[in-house]
N, C-alpha and C positions, 0 to 999 in steps of 0.2 A: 330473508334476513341477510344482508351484507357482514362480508367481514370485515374485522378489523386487520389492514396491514401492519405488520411487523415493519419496523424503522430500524436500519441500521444506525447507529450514533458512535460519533468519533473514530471514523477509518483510520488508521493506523498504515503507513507505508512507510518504508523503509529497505534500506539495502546491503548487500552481504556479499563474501565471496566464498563464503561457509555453505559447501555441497548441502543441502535440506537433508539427503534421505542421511549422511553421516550423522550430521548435526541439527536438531530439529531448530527452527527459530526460537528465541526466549523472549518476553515481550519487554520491549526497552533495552535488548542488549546485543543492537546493532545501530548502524548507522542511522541515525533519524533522519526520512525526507520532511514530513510535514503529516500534519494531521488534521482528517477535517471536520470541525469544529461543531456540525449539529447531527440532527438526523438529515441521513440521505431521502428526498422524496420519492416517492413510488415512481419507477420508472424514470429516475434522473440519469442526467450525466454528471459527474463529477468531474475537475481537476487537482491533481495532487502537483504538487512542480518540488523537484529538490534543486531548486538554486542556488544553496549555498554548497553542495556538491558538487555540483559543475564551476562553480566561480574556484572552489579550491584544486579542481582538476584530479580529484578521484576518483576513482575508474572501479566500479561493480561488476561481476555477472548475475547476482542474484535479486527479485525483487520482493519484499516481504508484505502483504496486504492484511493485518491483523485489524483485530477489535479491541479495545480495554480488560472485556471480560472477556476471558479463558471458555465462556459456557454459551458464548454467540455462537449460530451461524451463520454461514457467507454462501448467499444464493448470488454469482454474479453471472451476468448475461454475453461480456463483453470484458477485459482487460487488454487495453495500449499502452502500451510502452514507447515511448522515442527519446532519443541523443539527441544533444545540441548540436548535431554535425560531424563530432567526434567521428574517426577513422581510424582503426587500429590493422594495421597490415603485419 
């Protein structure tokens, strides 16, 4: 008998400059990159992009990766992160 995969639905990313272990994340009450919008497929790659972050030239250390519900979990395999180029010396 096969199982049924579990779907993630509605990734949730976002960013902060709010230490985690200080302050845990709260859900919706950080900067919104974008969210995505079905279930993730088994073994997918996703894209999140905050464009309108970088177009405003705000600058994060923190990245936030949530769900909607509080009662998900998060098996991920891989998380990248990249700058538009940005250089901070």
């Amino acid at each position: 008998m096969g199982s049924l995969g579990y779907r993630s639905t509605k990734v949730i990313v976002g960013l902060t400059n709010t230490y985690p272990e200080v302050q845990a994340p709260v859900l919706w009450n950080y900067t919104l990159c974008d969210q995505y919008p079905a279930a993730v497929p088994k073994g997918a790659t996703i894209t999140v992009q905050c464009t309108d972050v970088y177009q405003q030239n705000l600058l994060f250390k923190y990245v936030i990766v949530q769900f909607p519900s509080s009662n998900d979990t998060m098996n991920l395999c891989e998380v990248e992160v990249f700058t538009a180029g940005i250089v901070l010396v």
